[in-house]
N, C-alpha and C positions, 0 to 999 in steps of 0.2 A: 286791847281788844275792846270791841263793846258793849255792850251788857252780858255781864259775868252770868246771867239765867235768862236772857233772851230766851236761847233755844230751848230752855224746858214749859216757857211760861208766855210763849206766843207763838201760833199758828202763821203756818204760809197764807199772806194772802197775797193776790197779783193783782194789776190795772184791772180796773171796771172796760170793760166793751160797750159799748154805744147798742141801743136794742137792732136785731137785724133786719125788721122791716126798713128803721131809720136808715141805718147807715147803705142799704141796697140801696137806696135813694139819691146817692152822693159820690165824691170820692174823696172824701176827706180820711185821716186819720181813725179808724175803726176805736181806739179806746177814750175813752170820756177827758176829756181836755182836764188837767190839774185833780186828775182823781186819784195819781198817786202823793202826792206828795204829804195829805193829812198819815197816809198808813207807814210811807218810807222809812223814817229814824226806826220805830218797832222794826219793820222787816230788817233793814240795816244790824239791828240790836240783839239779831240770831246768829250771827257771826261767830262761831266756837271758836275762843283761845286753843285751836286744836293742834298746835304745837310745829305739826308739819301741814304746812296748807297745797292739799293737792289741787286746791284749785289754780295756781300759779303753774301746773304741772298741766291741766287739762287746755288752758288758755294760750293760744301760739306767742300771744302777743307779750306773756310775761306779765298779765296786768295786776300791781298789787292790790290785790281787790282785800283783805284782810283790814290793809292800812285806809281804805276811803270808805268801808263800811264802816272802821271807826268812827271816823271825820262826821258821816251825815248821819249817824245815830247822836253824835252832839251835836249835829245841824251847824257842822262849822262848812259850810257848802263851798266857800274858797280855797278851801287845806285841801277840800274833798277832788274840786275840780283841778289840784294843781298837780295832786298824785294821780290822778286820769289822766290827764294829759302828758306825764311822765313818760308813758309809755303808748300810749294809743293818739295819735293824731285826730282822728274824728270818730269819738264815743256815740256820738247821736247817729251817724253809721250801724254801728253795730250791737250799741245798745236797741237799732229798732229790728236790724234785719241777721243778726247773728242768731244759729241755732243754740246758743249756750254750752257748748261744753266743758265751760267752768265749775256750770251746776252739778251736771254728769258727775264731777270729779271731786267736789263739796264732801267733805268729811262727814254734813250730816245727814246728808244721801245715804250713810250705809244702811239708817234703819229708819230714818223720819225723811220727810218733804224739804230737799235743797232750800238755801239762802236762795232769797232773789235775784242774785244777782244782774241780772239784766233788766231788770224793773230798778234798783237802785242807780246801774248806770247811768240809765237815761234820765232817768230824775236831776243825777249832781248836773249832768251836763247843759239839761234843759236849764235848768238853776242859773249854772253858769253864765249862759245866754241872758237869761232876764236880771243878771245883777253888775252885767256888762265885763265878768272876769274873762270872758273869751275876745282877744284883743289881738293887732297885729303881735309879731315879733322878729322884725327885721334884724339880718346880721348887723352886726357892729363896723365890719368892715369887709372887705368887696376880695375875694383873692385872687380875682381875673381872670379864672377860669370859666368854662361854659359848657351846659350840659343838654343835650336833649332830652325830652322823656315820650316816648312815643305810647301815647293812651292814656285815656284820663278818666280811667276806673279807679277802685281805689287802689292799688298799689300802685298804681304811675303818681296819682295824687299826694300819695304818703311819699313819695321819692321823691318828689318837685317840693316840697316842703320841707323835709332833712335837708334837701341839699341846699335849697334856695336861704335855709337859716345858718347855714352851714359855711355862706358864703359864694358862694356862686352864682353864678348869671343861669337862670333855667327858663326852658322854653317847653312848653306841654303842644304836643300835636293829637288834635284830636281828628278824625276822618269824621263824623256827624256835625252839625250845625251850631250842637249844646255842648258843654263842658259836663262830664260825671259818668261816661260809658253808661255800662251797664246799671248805676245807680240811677241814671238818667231816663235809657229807655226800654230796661229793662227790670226794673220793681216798681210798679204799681203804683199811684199815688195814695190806695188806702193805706199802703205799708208803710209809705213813707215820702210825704209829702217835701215837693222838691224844693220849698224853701229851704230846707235843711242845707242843701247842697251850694244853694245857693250863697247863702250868706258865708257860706267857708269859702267858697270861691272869692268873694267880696276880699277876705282874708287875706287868702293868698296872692290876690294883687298886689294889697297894699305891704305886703311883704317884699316883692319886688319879683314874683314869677310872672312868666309871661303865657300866654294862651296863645294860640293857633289854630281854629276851628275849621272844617270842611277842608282838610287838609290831609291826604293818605299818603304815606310813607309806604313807598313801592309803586304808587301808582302818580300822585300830583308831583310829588321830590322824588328823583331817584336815591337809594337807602346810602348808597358809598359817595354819593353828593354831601350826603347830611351827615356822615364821620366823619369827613375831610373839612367841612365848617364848623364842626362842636370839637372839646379837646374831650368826650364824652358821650356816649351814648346810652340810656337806659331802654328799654322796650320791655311794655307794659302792657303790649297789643289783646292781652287775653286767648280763651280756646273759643273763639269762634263761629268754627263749622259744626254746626248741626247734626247730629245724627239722623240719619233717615231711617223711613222704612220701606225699604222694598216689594212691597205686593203688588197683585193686579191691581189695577184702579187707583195708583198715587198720584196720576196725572189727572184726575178728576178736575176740575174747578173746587173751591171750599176746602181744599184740603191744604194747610199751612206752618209753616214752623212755627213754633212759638214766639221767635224771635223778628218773625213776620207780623205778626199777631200784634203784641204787647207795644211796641215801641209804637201803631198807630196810634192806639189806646191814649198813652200818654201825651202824644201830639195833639190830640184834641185836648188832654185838659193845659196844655203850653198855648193854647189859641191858634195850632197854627191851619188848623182842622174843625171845618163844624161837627162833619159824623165821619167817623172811622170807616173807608173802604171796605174794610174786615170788620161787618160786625155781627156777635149775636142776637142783634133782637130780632123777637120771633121763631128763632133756629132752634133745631137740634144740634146741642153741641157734645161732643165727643172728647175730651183730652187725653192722647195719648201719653203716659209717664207717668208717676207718682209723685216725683218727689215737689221742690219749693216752686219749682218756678210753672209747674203741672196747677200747682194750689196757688198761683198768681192768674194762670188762664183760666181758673175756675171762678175764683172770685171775678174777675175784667167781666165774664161770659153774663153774669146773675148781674151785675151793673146796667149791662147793653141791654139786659132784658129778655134773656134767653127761654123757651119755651119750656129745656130743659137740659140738663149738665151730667155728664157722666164722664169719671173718669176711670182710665184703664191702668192697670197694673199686672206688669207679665211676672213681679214675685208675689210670694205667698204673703197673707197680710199679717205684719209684724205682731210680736206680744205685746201685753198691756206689762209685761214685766221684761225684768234683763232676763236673758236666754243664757245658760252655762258658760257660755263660750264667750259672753261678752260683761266679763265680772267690773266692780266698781275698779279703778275709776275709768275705765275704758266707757267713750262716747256708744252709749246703746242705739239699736236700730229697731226703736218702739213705734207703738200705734200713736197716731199722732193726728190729734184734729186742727187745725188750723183757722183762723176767723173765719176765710173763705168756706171751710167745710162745716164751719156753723148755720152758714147762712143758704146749704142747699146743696140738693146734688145728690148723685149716688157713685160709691166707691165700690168698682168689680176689680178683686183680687185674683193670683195665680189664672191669667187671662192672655191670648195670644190673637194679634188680627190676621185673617188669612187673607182678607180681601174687602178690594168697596168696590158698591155699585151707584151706577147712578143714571141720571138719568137722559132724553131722548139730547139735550140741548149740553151734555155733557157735565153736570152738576152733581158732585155728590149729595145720594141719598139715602145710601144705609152703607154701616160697616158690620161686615163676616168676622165673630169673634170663634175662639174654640178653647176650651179648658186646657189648661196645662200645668205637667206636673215634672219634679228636677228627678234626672236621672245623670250622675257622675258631673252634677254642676249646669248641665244644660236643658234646657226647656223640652218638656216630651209633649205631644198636641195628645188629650185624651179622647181617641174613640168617642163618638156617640154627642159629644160634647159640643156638639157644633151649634149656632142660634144666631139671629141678628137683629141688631138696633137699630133706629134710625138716626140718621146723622148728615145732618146738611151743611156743617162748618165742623172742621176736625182739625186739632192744633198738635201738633207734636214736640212733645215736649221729654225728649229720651233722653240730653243732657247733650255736648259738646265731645267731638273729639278730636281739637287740637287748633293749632294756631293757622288762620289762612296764608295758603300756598300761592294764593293764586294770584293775589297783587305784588306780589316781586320782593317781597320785602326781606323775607327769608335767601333768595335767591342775589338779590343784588348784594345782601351783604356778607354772602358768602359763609351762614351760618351751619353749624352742624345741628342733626337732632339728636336725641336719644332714643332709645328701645322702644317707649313709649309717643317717639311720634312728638315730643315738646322738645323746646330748642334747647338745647345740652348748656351747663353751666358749672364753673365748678363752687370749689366752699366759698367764694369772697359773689359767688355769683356773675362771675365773670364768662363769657363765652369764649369757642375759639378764637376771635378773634379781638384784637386791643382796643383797650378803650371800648367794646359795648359788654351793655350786662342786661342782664333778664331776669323780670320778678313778676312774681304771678299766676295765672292762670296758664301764660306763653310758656314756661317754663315748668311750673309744677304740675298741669293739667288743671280740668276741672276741678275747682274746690270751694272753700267758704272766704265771705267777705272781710272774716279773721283774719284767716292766711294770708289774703290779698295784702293788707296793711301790713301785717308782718315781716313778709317780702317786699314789698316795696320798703320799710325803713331799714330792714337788712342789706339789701342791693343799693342804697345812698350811703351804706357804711363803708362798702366795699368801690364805691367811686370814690369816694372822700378822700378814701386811703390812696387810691391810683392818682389820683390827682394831686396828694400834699403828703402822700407817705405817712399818715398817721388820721383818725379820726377818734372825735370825742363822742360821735353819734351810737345811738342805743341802737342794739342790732339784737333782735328777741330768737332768732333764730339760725340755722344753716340748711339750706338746699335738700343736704344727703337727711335731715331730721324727719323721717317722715311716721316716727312714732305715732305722731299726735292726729295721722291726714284719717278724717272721717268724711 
């Protein structure tokens, strides 16, 4: 363990934040460059000898987080980086953009302030980086097989790496221009600055994977082309399609997905854009959603220079504590500020839109909200409760529901779904049909960047196996596991 009285005799502290006038200014990294590493060994050094560590329970990935908070409380930051990397493929991933439910599940959560866990992560691995322990690691030898992975978020990325160490020839198809999905164009660059991605990409080159960029499976290759050329298919495509919202006035001009939204964002700071088509400066902006990527359009909104930000939330707004129903080590659904919501905005809870108006030239200009309250689980409009904002740019941000249909992908290769609409797999992650598998978002639905990883190194267990009848590769979890889905 690491310090035998860490946790009676040091206080939680987390990264320093960069001041919010500053960082509105920018889009760099929102916390103060190397401000954790003087606090980390202490934080590390709260770690309870706590006998059974639920936090290996709360974590999809299995990460021994116990054994490398040891490591970097003696600041042996090699040992530290080498048991991270054990289990997680890219820490700097999730150490920036994972909601923690390791900590949720921290033994010393039951009555004091969680281990940092995610503030140490990122540290060993930053470390890593600058002491040059993160290096290729090419297989040893070739087994002459070959695998697709269609999508290069991170579980297609975590699968093209098991497998490509693993021994195999892999090829990553991405349909955008850049390699990283959704870590690419859809998280923020204050979140998480795309060097990160970048230099694992570097990586996984010189490991011997191969990229394919601006390349759609379904639509550039047909899907049962590209089974009949690999002895393997993985699909990694993610949930995709947007949820909408249905009211008068969606047709407006200014009113966008979020997924519309964000990826310009980030094309201007890739160079490829002076000013984002979509932007808010000057605007009233509106987010519809609450949750992370709601508090990505918010933060982008205060960047562009937005007149002013409001975000909308059709549930009731979470406690500052765990609710009965949601006891330790179960991931709680708390009040939760986020950088972005440090730096402005206002947050309307238990809130329903009926409608936008707008204006002579077809422009949205305000949004019809009305109070609402749950009756047997579903949303009731309250009487009297009706009022409106102004809203010239409105991003929707409701979450995903499922993988897209409509480039052929799912169609050409003759896949089945399940109940929920995600393409059916069984425990090796295997689908109906030979030879492909599915990990991720495609499969499991909407989730977190945890899971993503998870499944993607689970689903290169399960080709490994299909391909040489046996594999050495860590596999943190199984499909039907869905204990842990927050």
């Amino acid at each position: 363990m690491a310090d035998p009285k860490g946790f009676l005799t040091t206080g939680r502290e987390t990264a320093e934040s960069r001041p919010v006038e500053e960082r509105k200014k920018d889009w760099n990294e929102v916390y103060v460059p190397g401000s954790l590493l003087p606090i980390i060994s202490k934080q590390a050094g709260r770690c309870m000898d706590c006998g059974i560590p639920f936090c290996h329970n709360g974590c999809p990935l299995g990460n021994l987080i116990p054994e490398w908070n040891d490591y970097a409380y003696r600041e042996d930051w090699t040992a530290a980086s080498e048991r991270l990397h054990a289990t997680n493929n890219f820490p700097e991933f999730t150490g920036r953009l994972c909601p923690a439910p390791c900590e949720s599940a921290c033994v010393l959560a039951i009555n004091q302030p969680a281990v940092t866990i995610k503030n140490v992560e990122v540290s060993i691995i930053d470390k890593a980086w600058d002491n040059g322990d993160v290096v290729p690691r090419p297989p040893e030898r070739l087994s002459g097989k070959t695998v697709a992975v269609i999508g290069s978020g991170p579980a297609g990325l975590a699968a093209a790496q098991q497998l490509t160490r693993a021994g195999h020839t892999v090829a990553v198809y991405e349909r955008a221009d850049r390699i990283g999905g959704l870590l690419r164009y859809g998280i923020p660059e204050f979140k998480m600055e795309k060097s990160h991605i970048n230099r694992r990409i570097e990586q996984m080159r010189a490991e011997g994977t191969k990229f394919r960029t601006e390349t759609e499976i379904g639509r550039d290759v047909d899907a049962a082309k590209l089974r009949r050329r690999y002895d393997a298919v993985v699909i990694a495509a993610g949930a995709t399609v947007s949820r909408d919202l249905p009211v008068p006035g969606r047709d407006l001009k200014g009113i966008h997905f979020a997924m519309e939204y964000l990826p310009l964002a980030n094309k201007v700071q890739e160079g490829d854009l002076t000013v984002s088509p979509i932007t808010a400066e000057g605007k009233h902006v509106v987010v519809i959603g609450g949750g992370d990527t709601g508090a990505d359009c918010v933060g982008t909104a205060h960047r562009q220079g937005a007149a002013s930000v409001t975000q909308l939330e059709i549930m009731p707004r979470p406690g500052e504590d765990r609710a009965p129903n949601q006891p330790w080590p179960t991931f709680p659904m708390l009040y939760k500020v986020t950088s972005a919501h440090e730096e402005g905005g206002e947050r309307i809870y238990s809130v329903s839109t009926t409608h936008f108006e707008g204006d002579e030239d077809g422009n949205v200009q305000s949004l019809h909200l009305t109070e609402v309250e749950f009756a047997d689980g579903r949303p009731v409009p309250k009487p009297g409760t009706e009022r409106t904002i102004p809203a010239q740019l409105v991003t929707l941000a409701m979450g995903f529901t499922g993988t897209d249909r409509e480039n052929g992908l799912v169609d050409q290769f003759g896949l089945e779904l399940d109940a929920r609409g995600n393409i059916a797999r069984d425990a090796e992650y295997a689908t109906n049909v030979d030879g492909v598998y599915v990990a991720g978002d495609a499969g499991r639905g909407q989730s977190l960047i945890v899971w993503a990883i998870a499944e993607g190194r689970s689903a290169a267990r399960g080709v490994d196996r299909y391909l040489t009848g046996a594999s050495d590769l860590h596999a943190p979890i199984r499909p039907t596991d869905r204990s842990l889905t927050v």
